[in-house]
C-alpha positions as CSV (number, residue, x, y, z in Angstrom):
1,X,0.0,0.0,0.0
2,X,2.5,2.2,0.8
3,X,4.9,1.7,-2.3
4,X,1.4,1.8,-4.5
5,X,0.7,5.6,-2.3
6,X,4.3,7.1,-3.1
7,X,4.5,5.4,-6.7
8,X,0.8,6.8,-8.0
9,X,1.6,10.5,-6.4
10,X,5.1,10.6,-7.9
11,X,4.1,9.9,-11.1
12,X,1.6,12.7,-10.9
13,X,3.7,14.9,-9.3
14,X,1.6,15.0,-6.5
15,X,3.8,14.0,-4.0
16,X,3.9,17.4,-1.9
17,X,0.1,16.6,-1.5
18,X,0.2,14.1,0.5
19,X,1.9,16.4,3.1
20,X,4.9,14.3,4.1
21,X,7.4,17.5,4.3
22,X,4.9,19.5,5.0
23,X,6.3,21.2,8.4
24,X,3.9,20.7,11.5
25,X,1.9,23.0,13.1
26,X,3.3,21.4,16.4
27,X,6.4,20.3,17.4
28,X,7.3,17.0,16.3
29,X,8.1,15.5,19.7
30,X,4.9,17.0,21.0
31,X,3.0,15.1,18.4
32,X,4.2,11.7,19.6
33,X,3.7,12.5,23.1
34,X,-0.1,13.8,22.1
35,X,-0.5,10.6,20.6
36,X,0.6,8.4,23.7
37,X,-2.4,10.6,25.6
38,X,-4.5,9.9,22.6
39,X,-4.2,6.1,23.2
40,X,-4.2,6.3,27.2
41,X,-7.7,8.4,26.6
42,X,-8.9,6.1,24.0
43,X,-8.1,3.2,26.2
44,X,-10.2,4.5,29.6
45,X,-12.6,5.0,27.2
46,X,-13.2,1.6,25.9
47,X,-12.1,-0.4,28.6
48,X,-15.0,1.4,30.7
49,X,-17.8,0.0,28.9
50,X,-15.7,-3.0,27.2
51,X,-13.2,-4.0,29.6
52,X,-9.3,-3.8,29.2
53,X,-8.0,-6.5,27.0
54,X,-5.2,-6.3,24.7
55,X,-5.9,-4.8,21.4
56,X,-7.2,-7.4,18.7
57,X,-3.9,-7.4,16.4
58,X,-1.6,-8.5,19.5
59,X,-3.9,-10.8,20.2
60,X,-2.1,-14.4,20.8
61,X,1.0,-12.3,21.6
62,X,2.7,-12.6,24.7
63,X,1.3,-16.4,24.7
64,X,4.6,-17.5,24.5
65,X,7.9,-16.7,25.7
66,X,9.3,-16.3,21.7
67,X,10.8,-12.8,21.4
68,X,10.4,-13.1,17.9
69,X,7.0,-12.6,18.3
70,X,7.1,-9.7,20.3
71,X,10.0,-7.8,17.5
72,X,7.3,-8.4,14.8
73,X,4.3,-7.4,16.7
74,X,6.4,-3.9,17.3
75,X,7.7,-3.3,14.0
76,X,4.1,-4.0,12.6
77,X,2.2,-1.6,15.2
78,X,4.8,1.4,15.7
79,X,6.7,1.0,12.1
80,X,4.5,-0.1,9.2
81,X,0.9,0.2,10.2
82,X,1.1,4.2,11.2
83,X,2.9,4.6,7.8
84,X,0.5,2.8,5.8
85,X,-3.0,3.6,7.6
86,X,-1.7,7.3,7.6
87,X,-0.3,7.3,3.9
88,X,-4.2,5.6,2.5
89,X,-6.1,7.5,5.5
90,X,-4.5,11.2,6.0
91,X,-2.1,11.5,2.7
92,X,-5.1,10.7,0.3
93,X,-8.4,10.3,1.5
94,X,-9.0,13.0,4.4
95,X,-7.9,16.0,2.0
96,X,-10.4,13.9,-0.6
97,X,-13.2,13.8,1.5
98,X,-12.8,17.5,2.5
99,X,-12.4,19.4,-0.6
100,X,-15.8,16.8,-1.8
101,X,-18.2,17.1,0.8
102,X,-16.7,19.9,3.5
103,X,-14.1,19.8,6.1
104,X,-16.6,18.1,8.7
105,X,-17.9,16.0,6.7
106,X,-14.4,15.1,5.5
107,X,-13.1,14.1,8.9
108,X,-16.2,12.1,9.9
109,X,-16.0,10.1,6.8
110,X,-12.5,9.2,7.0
111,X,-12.7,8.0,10.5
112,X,-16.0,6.2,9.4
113,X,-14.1,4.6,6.2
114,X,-11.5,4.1,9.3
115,X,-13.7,2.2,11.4
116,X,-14.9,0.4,8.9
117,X,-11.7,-0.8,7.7
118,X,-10.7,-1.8,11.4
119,X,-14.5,-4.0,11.5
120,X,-13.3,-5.8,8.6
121,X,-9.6,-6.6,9.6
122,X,-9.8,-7.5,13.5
123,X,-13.7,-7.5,13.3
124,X,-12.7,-11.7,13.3
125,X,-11.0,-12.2,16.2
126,X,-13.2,-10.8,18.2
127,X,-16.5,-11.5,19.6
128,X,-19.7,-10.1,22.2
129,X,-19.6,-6.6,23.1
130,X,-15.8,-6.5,22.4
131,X,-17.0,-6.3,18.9
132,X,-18.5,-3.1,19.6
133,X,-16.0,-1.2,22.1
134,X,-12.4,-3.1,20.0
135,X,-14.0,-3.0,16.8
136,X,-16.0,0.3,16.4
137,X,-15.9,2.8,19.2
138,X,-11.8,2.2,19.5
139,X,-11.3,2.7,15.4
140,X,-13.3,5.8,15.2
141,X,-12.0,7.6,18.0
142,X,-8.5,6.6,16.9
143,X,-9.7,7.5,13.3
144,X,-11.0,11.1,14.3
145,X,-8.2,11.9,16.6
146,X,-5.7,11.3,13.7
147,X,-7.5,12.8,11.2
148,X,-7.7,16.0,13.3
149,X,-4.0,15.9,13.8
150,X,-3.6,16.0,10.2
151,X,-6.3,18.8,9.5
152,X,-4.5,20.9,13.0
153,X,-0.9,20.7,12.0
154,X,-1.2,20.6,8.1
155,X,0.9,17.5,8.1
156,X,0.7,13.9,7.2
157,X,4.2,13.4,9.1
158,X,2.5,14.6,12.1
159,X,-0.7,12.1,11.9
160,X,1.8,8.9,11.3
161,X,4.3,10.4,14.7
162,X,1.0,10.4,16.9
163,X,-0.1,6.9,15.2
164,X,3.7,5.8,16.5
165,X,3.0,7.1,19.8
166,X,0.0,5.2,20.1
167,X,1.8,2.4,18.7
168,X,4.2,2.6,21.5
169,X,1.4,2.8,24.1
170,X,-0.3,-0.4,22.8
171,X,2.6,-2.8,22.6
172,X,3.6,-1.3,26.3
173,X,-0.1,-2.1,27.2
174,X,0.4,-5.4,25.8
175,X,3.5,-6.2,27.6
176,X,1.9,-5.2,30.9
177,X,-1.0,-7.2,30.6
178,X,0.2,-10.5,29.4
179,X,2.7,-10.4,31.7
């Protein structure tokens, strides 16, 4: 997806659009920490109606004692997905959405196409009410909260540093509660 993103706009010459050097409204470090809040807040959030359980893509993580496991699981959730989601999410289809239907409108949709996206991937592994709070409530508040980070600092950069924050706060989550 990524490779796909960056090859398309290059070819274009649409590459600035997708506001990877675009410089931040915030400071960069700022960002990340904003995004470690983010996922603390989303977290109290769910886990009050849901329960706390460890987030659907390390799920079967920390089963084992294998490292390896635990190396992929972070170089998937602080490395890869924040570039991809934000790349497909923020890059391309927030600015999309906006200039079509209104900057509102724009963010609600993305973090609705978001959600949605989430429902489908991890919507499998989970079941009852987890379904709801894990596969819904979690994804659009994630969704919303990044999007606005794009919109707020102008940057795409920005969005995929607070994704890596949150990233962080997951897998430490993770670690914490399967011991």
């Amino acid at each position: 997806v990524t490779g796909y993103v960056l090859a398309t706009r290059r070819q274009q010459g649409h590459l600035p659009a997708l506001g990877l050097q675009a410089e931040s409204a915030l400071p960069l470090p700022f960002v990340l920490l904003t995004g470690v809040a983010a996922a603390m807040t989303i977290d109290v959030i769910v886990a009050a109606g849901g329960g706390f359980q460890v987030a659907a893509m390390l799920t079967g993580i920390g089963v084992t004692d294998d490292w390896l496991e635990w190396l992929l699981a972070a170089i998937f959730v602080i490395f890869l997905q924040p570039l991809a989601e934000n790349l497909v999410f923020q890059a391309v289809l927030l600015p999309r959405l906006r200039a079509s239907f209104g900057g509102g409108t724009g963010i609600l949709l993305t973090a609705a196409v978001y959600t949605v996206y989430y429902l489908l991937v991890y919507g499998a592994v989970l079941s009852g009410g987890a379904v709801l709070w894990y596969g819904v409530l979690m994804p659009l508040l994630t969704g919303l909260f990044l999007a606005g980070v794009r919109v707020y600092t102008g940057s795409t950069r920005a969005a995929i540093l607070a994704q890596v924050g949150m990233g962080i706060t997951m897998l430490l989550a993770a670690l914490v509660l399967t011991g």
